[in-house]
N, C-alpha and C positions, 0 to 999 in steps of 0.2 A: 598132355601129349608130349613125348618127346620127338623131336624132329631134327634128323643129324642131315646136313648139306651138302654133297661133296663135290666141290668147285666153288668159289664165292664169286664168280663173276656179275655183270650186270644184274641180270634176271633173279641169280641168288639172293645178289643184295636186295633186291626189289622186294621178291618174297619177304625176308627177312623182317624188313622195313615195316610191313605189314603187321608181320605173325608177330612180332616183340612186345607191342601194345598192349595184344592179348592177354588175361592172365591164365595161367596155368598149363604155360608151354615155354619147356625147355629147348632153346635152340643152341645148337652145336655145327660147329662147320668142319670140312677139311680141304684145304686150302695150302697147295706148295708156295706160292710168294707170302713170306714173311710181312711184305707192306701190308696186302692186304688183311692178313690173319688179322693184324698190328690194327687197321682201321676198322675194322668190325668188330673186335672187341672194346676199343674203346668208342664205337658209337652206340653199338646195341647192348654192349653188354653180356654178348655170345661167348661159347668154350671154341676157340681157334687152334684147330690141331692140325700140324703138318701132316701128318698121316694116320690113317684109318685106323679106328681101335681095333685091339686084339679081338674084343668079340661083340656081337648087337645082340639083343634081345626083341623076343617076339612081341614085344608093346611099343618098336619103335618105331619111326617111319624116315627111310632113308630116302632123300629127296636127289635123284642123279640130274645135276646141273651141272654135267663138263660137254664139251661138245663131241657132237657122233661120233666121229674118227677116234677119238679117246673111252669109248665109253667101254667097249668090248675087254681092254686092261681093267679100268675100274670095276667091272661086276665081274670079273675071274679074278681079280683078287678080294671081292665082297663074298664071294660064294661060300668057300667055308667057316666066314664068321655069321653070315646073315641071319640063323638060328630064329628062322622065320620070320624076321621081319617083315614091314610095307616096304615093297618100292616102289615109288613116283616117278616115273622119268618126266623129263622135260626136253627130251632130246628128238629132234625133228628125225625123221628117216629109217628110225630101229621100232621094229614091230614088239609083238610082247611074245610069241614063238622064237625070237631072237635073242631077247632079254632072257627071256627064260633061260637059252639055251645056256647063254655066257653067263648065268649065275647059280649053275647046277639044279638046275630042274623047277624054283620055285614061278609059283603061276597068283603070286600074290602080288600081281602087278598092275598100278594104273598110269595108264597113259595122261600125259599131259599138252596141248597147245596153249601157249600163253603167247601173248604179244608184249612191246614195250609198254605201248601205255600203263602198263603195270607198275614202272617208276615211279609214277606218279597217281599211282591210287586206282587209273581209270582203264585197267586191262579188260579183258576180257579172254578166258582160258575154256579150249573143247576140250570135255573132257572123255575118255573110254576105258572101261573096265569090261571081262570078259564075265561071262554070267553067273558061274561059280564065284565069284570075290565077294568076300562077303559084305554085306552092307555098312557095319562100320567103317570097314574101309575104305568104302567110297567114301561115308562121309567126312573122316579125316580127310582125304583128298581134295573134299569139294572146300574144307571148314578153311584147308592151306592156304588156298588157290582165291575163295573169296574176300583173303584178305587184302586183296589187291585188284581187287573188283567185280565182275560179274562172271560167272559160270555158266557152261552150257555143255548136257551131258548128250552124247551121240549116238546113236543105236548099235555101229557097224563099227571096227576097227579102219576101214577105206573112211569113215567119216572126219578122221581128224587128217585124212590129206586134204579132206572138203574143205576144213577150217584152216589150215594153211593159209590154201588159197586165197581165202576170202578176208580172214582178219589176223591168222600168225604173221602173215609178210607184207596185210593192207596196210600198217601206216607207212611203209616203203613206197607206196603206189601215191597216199596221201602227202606227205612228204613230196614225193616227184613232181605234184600238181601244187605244190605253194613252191617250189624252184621254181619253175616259170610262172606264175603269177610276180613273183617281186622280179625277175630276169625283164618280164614287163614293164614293172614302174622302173624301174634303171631305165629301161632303154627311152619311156618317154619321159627321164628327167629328175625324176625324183632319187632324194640319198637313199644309199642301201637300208638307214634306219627306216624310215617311210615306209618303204616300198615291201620291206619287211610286216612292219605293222600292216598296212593296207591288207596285204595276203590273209595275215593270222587272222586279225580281226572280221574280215569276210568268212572266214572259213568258219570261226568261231559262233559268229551269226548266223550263218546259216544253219550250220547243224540243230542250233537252239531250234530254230524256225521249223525245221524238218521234225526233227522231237516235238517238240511244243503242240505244232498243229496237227500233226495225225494226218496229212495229208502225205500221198508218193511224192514221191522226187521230181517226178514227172510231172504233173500237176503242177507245182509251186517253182518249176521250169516255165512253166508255160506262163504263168502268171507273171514273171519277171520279162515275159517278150511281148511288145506291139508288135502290131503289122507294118513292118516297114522301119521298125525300129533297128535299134545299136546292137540288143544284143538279141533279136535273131539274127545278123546279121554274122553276130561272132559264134551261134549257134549253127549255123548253115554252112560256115566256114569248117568249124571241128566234125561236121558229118559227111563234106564233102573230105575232110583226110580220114573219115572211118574211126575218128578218137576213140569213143566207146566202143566198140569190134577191135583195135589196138589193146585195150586194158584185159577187154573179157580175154582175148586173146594170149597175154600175158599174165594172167590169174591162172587159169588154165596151163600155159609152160609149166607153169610155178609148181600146182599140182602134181603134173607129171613128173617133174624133177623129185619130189618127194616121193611116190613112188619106186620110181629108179633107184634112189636111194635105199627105199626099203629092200628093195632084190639084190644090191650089192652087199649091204651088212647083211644080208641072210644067207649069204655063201661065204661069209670070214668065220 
């Protein structure tokens, strides 16, 4: 499989990191900072080119890893070399009636949500294809994408704003909730290394726990509270501020704003 990148940023690299392992996939970038070109080639071993070949072929699979607001340049200047290519986007906001448009009509497009933890091996990526595409090319898609962890394909093009929501933007939400856990142990005393660990490593454990046992969330909540105890106490507290109705609350912005986004790139 050849697989050309265009952007190497984070997420590219993450990909990259991944797919290189692989055998029998060529990977190629295009990448305007020179440091970077410079550092992916000699980590992975990748073709580092400032700018887009003169022309692709229909066995390739071009992976759009630059951000939204840039993307609508990058596939109107992809358009008359594309020569049928895959396109993968990875780009939050732009539909595939959109892509399409700004890449001269081709409908050999799949959508992609990935999250960070993809850095590090443990992503998980929504993914959407419209029903005509045809099956290899999902499966390239999904073969990319699993290199960097778990996949999940979605019935509806509205379902990768679902996935947003829930897991493109959750370790921001996750993340937000180990800030104040370690903002906690500062404040009763312990160094930021501590108070750091204490965080991860709870969170760490827990998750195992939550996997491990097959029980809800809910349940092994409950199990962690006496009557009359410490942390129903700190549980009674986070439901009289509405915590959980705050998050859904904020998953849901999130959503929306993905949306929005879809209606603005679809009138550029």
């Amino acid at each position: 499989m050849n697989v050309l990148f265009i952007g190497g940023g984070n997420m590219a690299t993450a990909i990259i990191g991944g797919l290189y392992r692989q055998p029998g996939t060529t990977i190629s970038v295009v990448e305007h900072s020179e440091e970077k070109r410079d550092a992916l080639a000699a980590k992975y071993g990748v073709t580092a080119l400032s700018a887009l070949p003169a022309a692709l072929s229909a066995d390739d699979v071009i992976v759009l890893a630059v951000k939204p607001q840039n993307l609508k340049a990058v596939c109107t200047e992809l358009a008359p070399r594309l020569n049928g290519a895959l396109l993968v986007s990875i780009a939050a906001g732009v539909d595939i009636a959109t892509l399409s448009r700004w890449s001269g009509g081709t409908t050999r497009i799949v959508r992609v949500m990935p999250n960070t933890p993809a850095l590090v091996g443990k992503g998980v990526s929504g993914l959407y294809a419209a029903a005509d595409v045809a099956v290899a090319d999902r499966n390239a898609a999904e073969a990319i994408m699993m290199a960097v962890g778990r996949v999940l394909w979605v019935g509806t093009e509205s379902g990768i704003d679902d996935v947003i929501a829930v897991s493109g933007s959750g370790p921001a939400y996750v993340f937000h909730f180990v800030e104040a856990l370690e903002a906690v142990g500062r404040d009763v005393g312990f160094d930021a290394e501590t108070a750091r660990q204490l965080a991860l490593e709870t969170f760490e454990g827990a998750i195992a726990l939550l996997r491990d046992s097959g029980e809800p969330a809910g349940e092994l909540k409950r199990k962690v509270m006496s009557k009359g105890g410490t942390t129903e106490r700190a549980i009674a507290s986070f439901e009289d501020d509405r915590v959980k109705e705050a998050i859904v609350r904020g998953a849901l912005a999130c959503r929306a704003r993905a949306v929005e986004m879809s209606a603005d790139f679809s009138r550029s």
